[in-house]
N, C-alpha and C positions, 0 to 999 in steps of 0.2 A: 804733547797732549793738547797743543794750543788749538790743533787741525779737529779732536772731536766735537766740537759743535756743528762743523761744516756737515762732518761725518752723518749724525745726530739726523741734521737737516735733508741731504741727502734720502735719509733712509722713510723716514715721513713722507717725503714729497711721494716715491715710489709707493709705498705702503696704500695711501688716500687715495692714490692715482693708478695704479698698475694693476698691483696684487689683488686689489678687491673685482679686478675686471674682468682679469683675464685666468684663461689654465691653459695649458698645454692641452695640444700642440696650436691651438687657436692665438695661445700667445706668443707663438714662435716672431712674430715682428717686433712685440713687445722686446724680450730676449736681444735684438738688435740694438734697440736704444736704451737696453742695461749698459749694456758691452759701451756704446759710444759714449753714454753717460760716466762708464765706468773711468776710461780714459781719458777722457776732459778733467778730470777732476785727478786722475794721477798726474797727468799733464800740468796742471794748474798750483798740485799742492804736493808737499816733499813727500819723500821715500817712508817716514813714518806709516803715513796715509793705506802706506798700497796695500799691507795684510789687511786694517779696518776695509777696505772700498773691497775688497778681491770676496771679501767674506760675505759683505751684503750683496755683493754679486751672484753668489750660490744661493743664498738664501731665498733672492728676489726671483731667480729663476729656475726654482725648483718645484717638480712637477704639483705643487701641491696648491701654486696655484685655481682658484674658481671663478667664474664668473657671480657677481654681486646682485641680488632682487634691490631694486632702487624705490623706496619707498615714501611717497609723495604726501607732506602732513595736511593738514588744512591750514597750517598756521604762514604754509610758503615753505618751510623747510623739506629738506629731502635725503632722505637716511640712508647709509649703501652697506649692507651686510645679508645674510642666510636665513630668511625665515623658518625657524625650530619646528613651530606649532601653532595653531590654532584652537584656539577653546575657550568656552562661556563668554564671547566676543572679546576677546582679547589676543594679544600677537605677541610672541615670544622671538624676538628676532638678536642673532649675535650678529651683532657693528663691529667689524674689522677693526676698529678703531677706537673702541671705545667695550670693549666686551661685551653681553647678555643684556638685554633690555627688555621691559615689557610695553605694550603699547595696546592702550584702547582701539578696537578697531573706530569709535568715532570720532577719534584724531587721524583718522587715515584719509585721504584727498582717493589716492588712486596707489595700484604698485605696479611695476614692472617686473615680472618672475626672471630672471636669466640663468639664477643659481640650477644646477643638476637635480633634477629630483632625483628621486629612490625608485629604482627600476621596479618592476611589477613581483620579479622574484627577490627581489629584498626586501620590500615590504614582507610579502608572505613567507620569507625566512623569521624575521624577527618574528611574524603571529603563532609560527610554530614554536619556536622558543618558547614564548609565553603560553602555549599550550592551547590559544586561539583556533584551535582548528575550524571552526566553523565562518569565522569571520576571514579564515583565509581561503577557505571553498570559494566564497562568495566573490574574492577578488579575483580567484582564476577564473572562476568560470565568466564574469565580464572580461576577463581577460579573454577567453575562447574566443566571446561573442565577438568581440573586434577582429581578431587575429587566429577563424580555427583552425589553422594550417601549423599555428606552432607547435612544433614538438615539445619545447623544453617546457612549456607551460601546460601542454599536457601531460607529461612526467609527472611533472610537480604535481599536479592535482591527483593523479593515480596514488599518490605516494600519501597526500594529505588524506587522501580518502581511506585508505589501509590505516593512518594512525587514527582516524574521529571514528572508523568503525570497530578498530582495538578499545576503543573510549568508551565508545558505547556497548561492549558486551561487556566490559567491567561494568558499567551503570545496570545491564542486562543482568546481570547476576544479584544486583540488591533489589531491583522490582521483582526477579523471579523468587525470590528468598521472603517478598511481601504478596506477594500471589499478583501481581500485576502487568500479565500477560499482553493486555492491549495498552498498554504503556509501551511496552516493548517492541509492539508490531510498529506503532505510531512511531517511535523513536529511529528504530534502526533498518524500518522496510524501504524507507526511500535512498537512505546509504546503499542496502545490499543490491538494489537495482541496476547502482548507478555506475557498484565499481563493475571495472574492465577485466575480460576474464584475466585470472592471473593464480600464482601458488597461494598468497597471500588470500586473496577472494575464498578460494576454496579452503584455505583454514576458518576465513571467518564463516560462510557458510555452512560448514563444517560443524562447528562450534553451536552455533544457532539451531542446526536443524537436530543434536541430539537433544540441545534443552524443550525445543517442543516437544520431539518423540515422546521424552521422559512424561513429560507433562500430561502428554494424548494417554500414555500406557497407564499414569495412576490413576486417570478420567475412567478409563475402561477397564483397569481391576476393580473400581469400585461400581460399577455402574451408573457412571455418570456419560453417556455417551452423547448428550445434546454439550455437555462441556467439554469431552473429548474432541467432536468435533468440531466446534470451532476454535477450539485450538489448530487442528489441521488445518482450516479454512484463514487462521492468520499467519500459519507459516507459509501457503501457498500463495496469499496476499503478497507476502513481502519477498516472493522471486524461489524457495524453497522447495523441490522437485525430488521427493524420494522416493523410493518403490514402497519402503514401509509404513508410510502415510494410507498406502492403499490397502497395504498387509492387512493394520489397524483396523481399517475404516472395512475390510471381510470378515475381522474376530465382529464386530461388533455385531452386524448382519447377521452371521452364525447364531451366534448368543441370541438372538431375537429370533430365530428359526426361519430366517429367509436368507433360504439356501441360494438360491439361482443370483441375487445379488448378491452374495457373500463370495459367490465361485465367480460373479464377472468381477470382482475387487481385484479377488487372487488374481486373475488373469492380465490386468492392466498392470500388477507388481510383476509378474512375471516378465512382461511386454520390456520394464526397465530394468530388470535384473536377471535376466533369464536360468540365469544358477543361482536364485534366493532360495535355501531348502525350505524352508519356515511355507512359503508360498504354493511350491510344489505340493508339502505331505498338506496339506490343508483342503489348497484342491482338489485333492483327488479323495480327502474323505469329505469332503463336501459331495462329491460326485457319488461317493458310494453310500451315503446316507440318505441321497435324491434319490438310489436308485431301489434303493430296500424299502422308502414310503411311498414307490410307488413312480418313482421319476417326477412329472411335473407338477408345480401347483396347480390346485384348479383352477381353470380358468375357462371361460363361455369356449363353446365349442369352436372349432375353426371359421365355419361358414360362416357364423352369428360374429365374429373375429374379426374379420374381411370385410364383412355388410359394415359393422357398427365403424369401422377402422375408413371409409370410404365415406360414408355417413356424414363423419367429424370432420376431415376434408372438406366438404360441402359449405356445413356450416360455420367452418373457421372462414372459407372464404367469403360467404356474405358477412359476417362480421366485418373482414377488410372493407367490402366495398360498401355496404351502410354505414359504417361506423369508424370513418378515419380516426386514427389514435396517434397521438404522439409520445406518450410513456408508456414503457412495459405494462406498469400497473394499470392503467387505464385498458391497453390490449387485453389485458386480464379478467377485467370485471366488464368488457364490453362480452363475451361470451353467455355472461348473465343477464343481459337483457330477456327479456320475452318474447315470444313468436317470433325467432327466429327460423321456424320450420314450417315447412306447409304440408299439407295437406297428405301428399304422397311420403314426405318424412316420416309425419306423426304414424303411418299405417306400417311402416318397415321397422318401427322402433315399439309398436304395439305387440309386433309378433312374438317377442322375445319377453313382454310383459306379462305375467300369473295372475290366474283370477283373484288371489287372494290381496292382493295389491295394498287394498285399502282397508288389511285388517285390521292395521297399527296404526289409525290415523288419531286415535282419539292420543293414544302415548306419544306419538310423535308432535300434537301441536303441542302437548305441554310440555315434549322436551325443547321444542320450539320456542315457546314462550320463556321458558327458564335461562336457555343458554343463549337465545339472541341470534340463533340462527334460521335460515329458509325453513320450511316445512321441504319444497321441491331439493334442496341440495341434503337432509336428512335419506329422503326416500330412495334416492337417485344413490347413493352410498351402500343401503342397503339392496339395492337391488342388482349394484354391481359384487359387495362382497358374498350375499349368499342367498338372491333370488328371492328373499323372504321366507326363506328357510327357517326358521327359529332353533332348530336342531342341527343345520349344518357344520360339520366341523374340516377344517383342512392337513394336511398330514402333517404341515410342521404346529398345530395346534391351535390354530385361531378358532375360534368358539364361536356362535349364535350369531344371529340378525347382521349385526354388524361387524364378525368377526375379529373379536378382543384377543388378545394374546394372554395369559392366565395373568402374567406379569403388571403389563397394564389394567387388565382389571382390575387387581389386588391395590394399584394405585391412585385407580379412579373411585374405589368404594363398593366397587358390585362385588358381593356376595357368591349368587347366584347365576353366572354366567349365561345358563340359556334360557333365564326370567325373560320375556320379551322387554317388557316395563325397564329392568335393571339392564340388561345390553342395550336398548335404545340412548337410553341417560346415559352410560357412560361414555358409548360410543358418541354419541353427540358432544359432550360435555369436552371427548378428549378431540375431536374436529374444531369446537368454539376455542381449543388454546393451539391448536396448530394457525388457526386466524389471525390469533393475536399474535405469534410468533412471528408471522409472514405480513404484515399490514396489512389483514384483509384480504388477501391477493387469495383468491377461492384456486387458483394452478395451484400454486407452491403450496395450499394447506392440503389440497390433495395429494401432492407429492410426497410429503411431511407426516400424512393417513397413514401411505401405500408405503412408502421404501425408510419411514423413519423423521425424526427432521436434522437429525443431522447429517444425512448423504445430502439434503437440501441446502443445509451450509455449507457444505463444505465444495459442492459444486456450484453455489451460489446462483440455484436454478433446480428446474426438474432434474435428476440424475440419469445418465446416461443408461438406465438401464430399460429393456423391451420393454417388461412388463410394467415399469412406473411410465414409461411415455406412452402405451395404450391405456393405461391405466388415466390417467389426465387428458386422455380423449372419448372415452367413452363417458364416464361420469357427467363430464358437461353436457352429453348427448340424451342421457336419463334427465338428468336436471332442468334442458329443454323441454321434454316428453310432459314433465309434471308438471312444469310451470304453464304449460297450456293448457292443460286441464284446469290444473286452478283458476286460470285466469276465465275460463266456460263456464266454471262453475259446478266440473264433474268430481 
């Protein structure tokens, strides 16, 4: 027992010296001057020795060796072990030699890193454990950004992204249980974007797209269809592509008696589902109830169609070239400027105007005055929905001047539907919240008039159908016509 001090000593020297420096196989030279060390010293001291020396010999060269962070104090001193952590300025470092220590970072001079970090996928191992999924997105995907070529780090993130978006359709279920729909688009629409198509995607997509339906379908059993559709319009937001989004979005059109966009809905669900029954039997009694009132709505004659359709052409392109725009909404309301037509215009847009014109001017300023709108965009309304008709009706039942739906009128407060006084007010009344709806944007509160305003959210623009895209070009074309008169004086 006389030899364990030597032993003792030995094993220190290498610990301070070796162990903390090196690892395998970088420490393979080290390893050498185990072995020689080890030998001199069996050499030098009795056969007791040799199990003690053979034993620190495995030990000192077993792969478990590291290389050491050497860290430099301000006092002169210099510390060799694995820095743990950092936090609240302070250093968590374990000293080979002396176990766990903390250290102010303003006791630190400088350090030398040499020790292993934690690869990129072990960090993001352990955030998954802890159920971190978002803070280990964010390492893959700087991960990408250096290196997009790796596979396994794109794995990983395909993988993480299936679990933060399983995360968040359980979260998705206590906002839809609180009615908070746009909590949900916000939460989970940039996840659904981003995973890669896969089985898992398509469950979670899956998932998603019946809790909007559900949502869109109790909006439209109760008549709530400006709710129903923007429901559509954040499932469609966040990556979600169904046929009966449009099915939906035809019941609705129906129900409001605007058949022709109701049958072009059915047709774009059929376009993705081409064996959806729901889409077919709808269609085709959409088509046989167009045909029993008569086939189309009305609409100006062809020729008058053509002219006014040409017309708007015209004047949308001197808008362009007087009136550079750089925001949609600005495009929008440059159409409302005045005198944009000349002379030969104003005569092709007279032919189509009734002498009784200016019967209704006296109701229309004060509906003007009441709701805040043009007198020119009131007239120019009525003159495309019913010529100044007062009696006009259309076969899916739009009523007087401004052609109310009984529905909406019942909503707006008219009574008396083909009162001129009572259709102007509410027809104006219900234009001044189609404005407010759309910021002002005089397109989209036409579009919002014409086809509803929720086919306007939910295509987040005029809708794709004929008559709302003629429809938003003539109207501005009327709205010109008056606006020049007004501004004559006539």
């Amino acid at each position: 027992m006389q030899h364990l001090p030597d032993f003792y000593q030995l094993h220190r020297t290498f610990t301070l010296r070796y162990r903390t420096r090196f690892r395998y196989p970088e420490g393979a030279d080290n390893v050498a001057r185990v072995y020689l060390l080890t030998m001199l010293g069996i050499s030098l001291k009795t056969v007791p020795s040799l199990f003690s020396t053979g034993l620190l010999t495995l030990l000192l060269a077993a792969p478990t060796w590291c290389p050491a962070d050497t860290i430099f104090l301000q006092n002169g001193r210099k510390i060799e072990g694995r820095i743990l952590a950092r936090a609240n300025s302070q250093l968590r470092v374990d000293v080979f030699s002396g176990g766990v220590i903390n250290l102010q970072e303003s006791e630190v001079l400088r350090i030398e890193e040499r020790a292993p970090k934690k690869t990129l996928l072990d960090q993001v191992s352990g955030l998954v454990e802890s159920t971190q999924y978002e803070k280990a997105l964010q390492l893959l995907e700087e991960g990408l950004e250096k290196n997009p070529k790796d596979e396994d780090i794109k794995k990983t993130r395909d993988v993480v992204l299936d679990k933060l978006v399983a995360k968040a359709a359980k979260d998705a279920k206590k906002m839809a249980e609180a009615g908070k729909f746009d909590d949900i688009a916000n939460a989970a629409g940039p996840l659904l974007k981003r995973l890669p198509e896969s089985s898992a995607r398509s469950e979670s997509v899956d998932w998603f797209t019946r809790l909007y339906l559900e949502k869109a379908t109790q909006d439209v059993d109760h008549v709530r269809y400006a709710e129903a559709a923007k429901t559509l319009a954040q499932a469609s937001e966040i990556g979600i592509k169904d046929a009966r989004m449009h099915l939906l979005l035809g019941t609705m059109h129906e129900q409001q008696g605007r058949l022709s966009m109701a049958g072009a809905e059915y047709q774009m669900a059929l376009l993705m589902d081409p064996e959806m029954h729901e889409a077919k039997t709808s269609l085709a009694h959409v088509k046989r109830e167009s045909e029993r009132l008569g086939g189309q709505e009305r609409m100006p004659d062809i020729d008058k169609t053509k002219e006014m359709l040409a017309l708007g052409s015209e004047i949308e392109k001197k808008v362009e070239e007087t009136r550079p725009v750089k925001k949609p909404a600005e495009a929008a309301l440059a159409v409302t400027q005045p005198l944009l037509i000349n002379q030969t215009e104003f005569q092709k847009i007279a032919k189509y105007i009734p002498n009784n014109c200016n019967q209704y001017d006296e109701i229309i300023a004060r509906a003007s005055q009441k709701y805040n709108v043009e007198k020119a965009w009131i007239k120019a309304i009525i003159m495309q929905e019913s010529s100044f008709d007062p009696h006009d009706k259309s076969h899916v039942g739009a009523k007087g001047l401004m052609q109310l739906m009984d529905s909406t009128a019942k909503e707006l407060g008219v009574t008396d539907i083909y009162d001129p006084e009572q259709n102007i007010m509410g027809g104006t009344h219900y234009f001044h919240d189609m404005l407010n709806e759309f910021k002002q944007d005089p397109i989209l509160a036409l579009a919002g008039y014409n086809a509803g305003p929720g086919a306007v959210i939910f295509y987040k623009g005029v809708p794709p159908y004929k008559e709302t895209q003629g429809y938003v070009r003539r109207v501005p074309m009327y709205y010109q016509y008056f606006k020049f008169l007004e501004q004559a004086g006539k």
